[in-house]
C-alpha positions in Angstrom: -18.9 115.9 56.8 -18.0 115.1 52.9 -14.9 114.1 51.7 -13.9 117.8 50.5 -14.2 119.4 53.7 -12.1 116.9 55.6 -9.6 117.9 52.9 -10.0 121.3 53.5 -9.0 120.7 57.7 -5.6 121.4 58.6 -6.1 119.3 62.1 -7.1 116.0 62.3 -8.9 114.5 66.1 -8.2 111.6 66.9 -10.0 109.9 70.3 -8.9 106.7 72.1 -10.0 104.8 75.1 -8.1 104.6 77.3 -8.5 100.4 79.3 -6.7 97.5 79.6 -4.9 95.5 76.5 -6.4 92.2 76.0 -4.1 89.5 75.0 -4.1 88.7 71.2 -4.6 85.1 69.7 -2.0 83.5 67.1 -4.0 83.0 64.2 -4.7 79.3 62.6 -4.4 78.5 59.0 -6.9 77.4 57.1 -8.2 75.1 54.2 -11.2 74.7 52.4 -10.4 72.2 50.2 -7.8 69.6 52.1 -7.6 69.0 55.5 -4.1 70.5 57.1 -1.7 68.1 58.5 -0.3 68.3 62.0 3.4 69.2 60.6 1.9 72.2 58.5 -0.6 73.7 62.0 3.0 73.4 63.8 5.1 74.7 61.4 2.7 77.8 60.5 1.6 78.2 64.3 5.8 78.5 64.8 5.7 80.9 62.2 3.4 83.1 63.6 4.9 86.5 65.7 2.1 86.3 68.5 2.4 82.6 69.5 4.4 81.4 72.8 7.9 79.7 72.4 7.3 76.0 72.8 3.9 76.6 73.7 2.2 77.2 69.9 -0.2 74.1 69.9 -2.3 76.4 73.1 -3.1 79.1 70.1 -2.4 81.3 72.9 -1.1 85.3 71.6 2.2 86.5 73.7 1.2 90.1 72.2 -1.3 92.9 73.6 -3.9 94.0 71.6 -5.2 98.1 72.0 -9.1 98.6 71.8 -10.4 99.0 68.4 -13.7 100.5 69.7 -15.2 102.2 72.7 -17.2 98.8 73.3 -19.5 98.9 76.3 -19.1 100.6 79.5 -20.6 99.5 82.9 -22.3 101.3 85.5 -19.6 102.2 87.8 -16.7 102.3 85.9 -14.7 105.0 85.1 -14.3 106.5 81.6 -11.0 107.2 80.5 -10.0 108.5 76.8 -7.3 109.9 75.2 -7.8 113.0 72.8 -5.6 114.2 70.5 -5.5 116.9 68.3 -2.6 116.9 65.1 -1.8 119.0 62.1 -1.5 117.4 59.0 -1.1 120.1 56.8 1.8 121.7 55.9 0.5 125.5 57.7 1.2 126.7 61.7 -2.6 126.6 63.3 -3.1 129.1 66.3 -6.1 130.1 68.4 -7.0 126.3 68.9 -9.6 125.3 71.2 -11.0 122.1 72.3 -14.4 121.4 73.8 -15.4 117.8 75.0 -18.9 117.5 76.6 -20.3 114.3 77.3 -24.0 114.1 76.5 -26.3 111.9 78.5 -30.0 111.3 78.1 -30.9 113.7 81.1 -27.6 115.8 81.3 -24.4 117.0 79.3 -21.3 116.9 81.1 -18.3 119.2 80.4 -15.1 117.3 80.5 -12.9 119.5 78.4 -13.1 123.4 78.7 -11.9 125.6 75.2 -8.3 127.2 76.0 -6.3 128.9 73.3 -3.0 127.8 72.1 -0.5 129.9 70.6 0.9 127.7 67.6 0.5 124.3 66.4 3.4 123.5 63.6 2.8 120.7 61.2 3.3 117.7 62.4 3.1 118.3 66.2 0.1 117.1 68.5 -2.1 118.4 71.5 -3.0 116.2 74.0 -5.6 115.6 76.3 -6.9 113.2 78.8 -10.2 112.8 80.3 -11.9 111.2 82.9 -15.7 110.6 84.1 -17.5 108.0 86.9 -20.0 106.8 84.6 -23.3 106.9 86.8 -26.4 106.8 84.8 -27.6 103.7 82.3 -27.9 104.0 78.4 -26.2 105.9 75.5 -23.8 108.4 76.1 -22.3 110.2 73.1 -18.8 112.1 73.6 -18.7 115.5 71.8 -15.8 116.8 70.6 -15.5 120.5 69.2 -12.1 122.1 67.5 -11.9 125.6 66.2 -8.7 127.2 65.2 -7.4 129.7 62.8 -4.9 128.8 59.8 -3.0 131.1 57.6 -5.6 130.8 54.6 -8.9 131.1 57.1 -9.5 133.6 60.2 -12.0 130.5 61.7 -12.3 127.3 61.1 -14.1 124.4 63.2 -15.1 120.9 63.4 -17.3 118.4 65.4 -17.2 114.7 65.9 -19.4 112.4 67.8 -18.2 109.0 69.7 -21.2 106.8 71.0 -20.9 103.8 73.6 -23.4 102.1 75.9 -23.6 101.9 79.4 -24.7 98.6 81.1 -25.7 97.3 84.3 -22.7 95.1 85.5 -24.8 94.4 88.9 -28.3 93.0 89.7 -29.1 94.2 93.6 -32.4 92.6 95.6 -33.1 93.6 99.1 -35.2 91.8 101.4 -36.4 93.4 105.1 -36.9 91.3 107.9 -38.1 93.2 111.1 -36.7 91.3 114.8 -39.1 90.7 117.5 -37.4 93.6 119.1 -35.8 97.0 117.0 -33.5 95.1 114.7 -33.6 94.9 111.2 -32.1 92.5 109.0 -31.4 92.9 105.9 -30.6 91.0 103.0 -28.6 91.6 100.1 -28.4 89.4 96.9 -25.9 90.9 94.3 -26.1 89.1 91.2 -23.0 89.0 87.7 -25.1 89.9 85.0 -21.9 90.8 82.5 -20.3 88.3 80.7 -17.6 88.4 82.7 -16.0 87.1 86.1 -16.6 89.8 88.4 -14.7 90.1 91.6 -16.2 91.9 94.5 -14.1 93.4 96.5 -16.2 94.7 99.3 -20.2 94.7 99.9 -21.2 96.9 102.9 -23.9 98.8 103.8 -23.9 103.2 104.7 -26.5 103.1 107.4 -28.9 106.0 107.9 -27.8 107.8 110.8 -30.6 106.7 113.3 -29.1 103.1 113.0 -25.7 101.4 113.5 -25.0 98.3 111.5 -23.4 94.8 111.8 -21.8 92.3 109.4 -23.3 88.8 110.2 -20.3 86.6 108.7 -19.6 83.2 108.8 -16.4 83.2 110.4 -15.3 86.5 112.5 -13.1 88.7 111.1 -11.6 91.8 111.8 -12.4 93.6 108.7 -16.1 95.3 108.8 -17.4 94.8 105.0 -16.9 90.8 104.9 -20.4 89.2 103.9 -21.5 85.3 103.7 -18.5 84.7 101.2 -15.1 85.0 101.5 -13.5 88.2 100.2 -11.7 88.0 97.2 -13.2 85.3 95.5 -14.3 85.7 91.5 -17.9 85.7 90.9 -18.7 84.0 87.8 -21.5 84.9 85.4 -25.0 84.8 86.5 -23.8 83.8 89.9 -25.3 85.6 93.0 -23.8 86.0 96.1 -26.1 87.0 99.8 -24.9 88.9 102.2 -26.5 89.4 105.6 -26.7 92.6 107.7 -28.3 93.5 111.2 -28.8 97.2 112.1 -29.7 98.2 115.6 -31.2 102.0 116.7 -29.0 103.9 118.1 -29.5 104.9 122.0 -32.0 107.8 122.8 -34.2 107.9 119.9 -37.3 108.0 121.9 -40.1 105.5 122.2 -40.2 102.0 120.4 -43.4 102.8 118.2 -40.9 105.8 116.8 -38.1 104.0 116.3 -40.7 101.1 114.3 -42.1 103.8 112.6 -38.4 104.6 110.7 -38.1 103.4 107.0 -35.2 104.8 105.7 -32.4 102.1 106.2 -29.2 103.3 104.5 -27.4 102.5 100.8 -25.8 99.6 99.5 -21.8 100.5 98.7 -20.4 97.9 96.4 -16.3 97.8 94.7 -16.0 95.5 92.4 -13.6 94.6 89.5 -13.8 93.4 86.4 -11.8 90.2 84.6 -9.0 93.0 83.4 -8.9 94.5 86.7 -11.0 97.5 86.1 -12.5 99.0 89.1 -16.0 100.5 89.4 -18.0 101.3 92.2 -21.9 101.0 92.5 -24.1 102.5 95.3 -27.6 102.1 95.8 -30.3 104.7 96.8 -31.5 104.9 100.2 -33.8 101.9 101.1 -36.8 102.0 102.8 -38.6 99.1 104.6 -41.9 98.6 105.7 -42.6 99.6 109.1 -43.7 96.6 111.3 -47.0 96.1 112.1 -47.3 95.8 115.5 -50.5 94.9 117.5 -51.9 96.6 120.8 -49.7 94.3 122.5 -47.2 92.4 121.8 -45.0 90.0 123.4 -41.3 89.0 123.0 -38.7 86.6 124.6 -36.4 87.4 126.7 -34.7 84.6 128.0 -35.8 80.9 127.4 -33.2 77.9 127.3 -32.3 76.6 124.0 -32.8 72.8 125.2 -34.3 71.3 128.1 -34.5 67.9 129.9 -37.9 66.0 129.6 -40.2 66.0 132.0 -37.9 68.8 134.1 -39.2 72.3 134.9 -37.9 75.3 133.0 -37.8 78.9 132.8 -39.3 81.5 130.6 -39.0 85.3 131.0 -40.7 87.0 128.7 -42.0 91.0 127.9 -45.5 92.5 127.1 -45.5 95.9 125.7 -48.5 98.4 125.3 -48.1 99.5 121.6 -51.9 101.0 122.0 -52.5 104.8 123.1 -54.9 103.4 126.0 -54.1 102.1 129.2 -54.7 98.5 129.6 -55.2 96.7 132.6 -54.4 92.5 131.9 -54.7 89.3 133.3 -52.2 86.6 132.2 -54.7 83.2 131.7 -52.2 80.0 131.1 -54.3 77.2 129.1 -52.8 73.4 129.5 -54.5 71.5 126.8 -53.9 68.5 125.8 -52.8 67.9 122.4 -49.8 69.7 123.7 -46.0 68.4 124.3 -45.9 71.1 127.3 -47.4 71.7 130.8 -47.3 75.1 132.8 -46.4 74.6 136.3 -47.1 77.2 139.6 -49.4 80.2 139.2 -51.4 79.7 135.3 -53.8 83.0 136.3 -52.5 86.1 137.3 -53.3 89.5 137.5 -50.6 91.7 135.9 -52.2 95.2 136.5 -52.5 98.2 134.3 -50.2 99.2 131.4 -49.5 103.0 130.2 -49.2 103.6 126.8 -45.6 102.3 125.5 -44.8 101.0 128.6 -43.9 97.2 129.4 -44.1 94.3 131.8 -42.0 91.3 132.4 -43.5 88.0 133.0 -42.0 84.6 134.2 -43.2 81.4 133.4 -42.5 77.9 134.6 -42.9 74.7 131.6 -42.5 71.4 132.0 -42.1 69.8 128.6 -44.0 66.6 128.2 -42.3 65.4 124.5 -38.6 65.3 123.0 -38.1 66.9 120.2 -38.7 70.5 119.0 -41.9 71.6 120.7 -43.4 75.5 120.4 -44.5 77.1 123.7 -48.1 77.9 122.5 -51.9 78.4 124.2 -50.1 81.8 126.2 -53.8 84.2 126.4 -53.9 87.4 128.0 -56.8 89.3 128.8 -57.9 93.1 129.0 -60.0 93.8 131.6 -61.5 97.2 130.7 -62.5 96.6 126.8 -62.9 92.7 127.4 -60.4 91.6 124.2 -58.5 88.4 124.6 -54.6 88.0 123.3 -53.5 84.3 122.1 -49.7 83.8 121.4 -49.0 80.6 119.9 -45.3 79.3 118.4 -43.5 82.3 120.6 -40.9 79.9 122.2 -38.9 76.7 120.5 -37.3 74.4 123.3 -35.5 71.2 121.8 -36.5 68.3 124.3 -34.0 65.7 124.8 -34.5 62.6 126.9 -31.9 63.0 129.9 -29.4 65.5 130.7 -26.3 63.4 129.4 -27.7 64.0 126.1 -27.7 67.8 126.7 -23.7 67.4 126.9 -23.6 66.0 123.4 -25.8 68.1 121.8 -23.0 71.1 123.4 -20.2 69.1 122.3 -21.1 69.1 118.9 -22.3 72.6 118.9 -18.9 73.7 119.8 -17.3 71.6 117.2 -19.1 72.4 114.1 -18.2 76.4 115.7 -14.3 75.4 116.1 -14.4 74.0 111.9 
């Protein structure tokens, strides 16, 4: 638009938006030719109308400064602007509409519908506020449309264009780690990649609805979107923060091959604020996970002591599923070899009979540990009868070995401590 036809407008558009002052800095005089004494920075830094009573040397302003610009927007946030509309001429405008659309790379957005107003005197304004949860990356451009009548014209109208960029305030990586049993944990890394302190105010995860999902904290806590870290606590740039989550399958969903054979998890939810105390809001999209691999059979713990006395007897229960669509008949075979820190005790060979598709079989086992230390349970083979194939489990179990039971009693005592701090 050339200079003439803004002349020719009777309205003038003005558009502002609409986030947090930031405080303004006293300004510092300057030389380039002598260097400035200490009296003259006091006397000038006194002088100046932004600078804090007794406190001039900081340079810090005591005065709010508006936005000059749209700046940049993150992901999340919320746009607000201010739109006004004023006559400037000296003629009564009527019939004055305003269209605002906002104009993504995939979409256009109507924030502002046209509505006719009666009259608009000189000198008098029409206002309008809009707001929009910014949710996709890159430009946006904000288009504002005005046409009106004037007493010299039956029509007249005008367009301008505002442009700002939307940024990623957030980096978000997942990891999937799949329990011995139906669990799934999953970890969250959310990483500041502004330029800013970031506070997060809460972290939690929307599971999908075949799952129900648990905060693993560090210290309990009645509120149900704590992570690792305290809540509340700034997260400085280029920091990351983990968070920790255990989801479970609900009851009644059927067999444990269907319930593996899930992938959809749930979404990420994460508030956060910025430095100013802006909120935005970031949610991911729904996560999928690999489904476990799981062989023909597999075999999981069910009970086993934590830590055992040397040269004492222990017990170990443990579960064999069939994960195969055959029926298997097996024979448990117990190996005591001697570059182990273990023996097995009572019955080493048994028969354990056959096994329907999906179904299971408990096993107990009696272990005499032969080292101190951390030793694995290994060297545990079982046998299918009908197709001849052999099953080896090695590291299933670790049992901490101590010398003599009065040493159990400190290891507990100090357990319980480092849980009390």
């Amino acid at each position: 638009m050339d200079a003439r036809e803004r002349v020719e407008q009777c309205l003038a558009l003005k558009v502002m938006r609409l986030t947090r002052p930031t405080p303004g800095q006293a300004s510092l005089p300057s030389s380039d030719t002598t260097d400035i004494s200490q009296d003259m920075l006091k006397m000038k830094l006194k002088e100046d109308v932004n600078s804090l009573e007794n406190l001039e040397e900081l340079s810090l302003g005591k005065l709010l400064i508006l936005p000059q610009a749209f700046g940049s927007i993150y992901l999340g946030e919320t746009f607000s602007s201010y739109i006004c509309i004023h006559n400037d001429s000296t003629e009564a405008c009527r019939k004055i509409t305003l269209k605002a659309d906002l104009q993504t790379s995939t979409q256009r957005i109507s924030l502002v519908t046209g509505q006719d107003e009666q009259q608009l005197s000189p000198g008098e304004t029409i206002d309008h506020v809009i707001q929009h949860e910014v949710k996709e990356l890159g430009s946006h451009i904000l288009v504002c449309d005005v046409t009106y009548s004037s007493q010299s014209a039956d029509k007249l109208n005008f367009r301008k264009f505002f442009k700002f960029q939307v940024m990623k305030p957030l980096d978000v990586k997942t990891k999937f780690y799949n329990a011995e049993r139906d669990e799934v944990y999953l970890e969250a890394q959310v990483q500041n990649i502004t330029q800013g302190i970031i506070t997060l105010e809460r972290v939690s995860l929307e599971p999908s609805n075949v799952f129900t999902v648990k905060n693993l904290c560090v210290e309990d806590s009645d509120e149900n979107d704590c992570g690792i870290f305290s809540n509340g606590t700034a997260l400085q740039p280029q920091d990351s923060w983990q968070y920790l989550f255990c989801l479970s399958p609900k009851p009644g969903l059927g067999s444990d091959k269907l319930v593996k054979s899930i992938t959809s998890i749930g979404k990420l939810d994460i508030v956060w604020r910025t430095a100013h105390g802006d909120k935005g809001r970031l949610q991911t999209s729904q996560l999928q996970r690999q489904p476990p691999v799981c062989g023909e059979l597999s075999l999981t713990v069910v009970s086993a002591p934590s830590i055992a006395v040397l040269h004492k007897p222990f017990e170990l229960l443990l579960n064999i599923t069939n994960n195969s669509e055959r029926t298997v008949e097996l024979q448990l075979n117990l190996e005591n070899q001697a570059y182990t820190n273990f023996m097995f005790t009572g019955v080493v060979n048994t028969m354990l009979g056959l096994l329907e598709p999906g179904g299971f079989t408990k096993i107990k086992l009696d272990v005499i540990p032969e080292s101190t230390g951390l030793q694995y349970i290994s060297a545990i083979r079982i046998k299918d009868l009908l197709l001849g194939r052999d099953y080896v489990y090695n590291d299933q179990v670790q049992v901490f070995t101590v010398a003599d039971e009065d040493l159990i009693n400190v290891v507990h005592l100090g357990a319980n401590k480092n849980e009390g701090a």
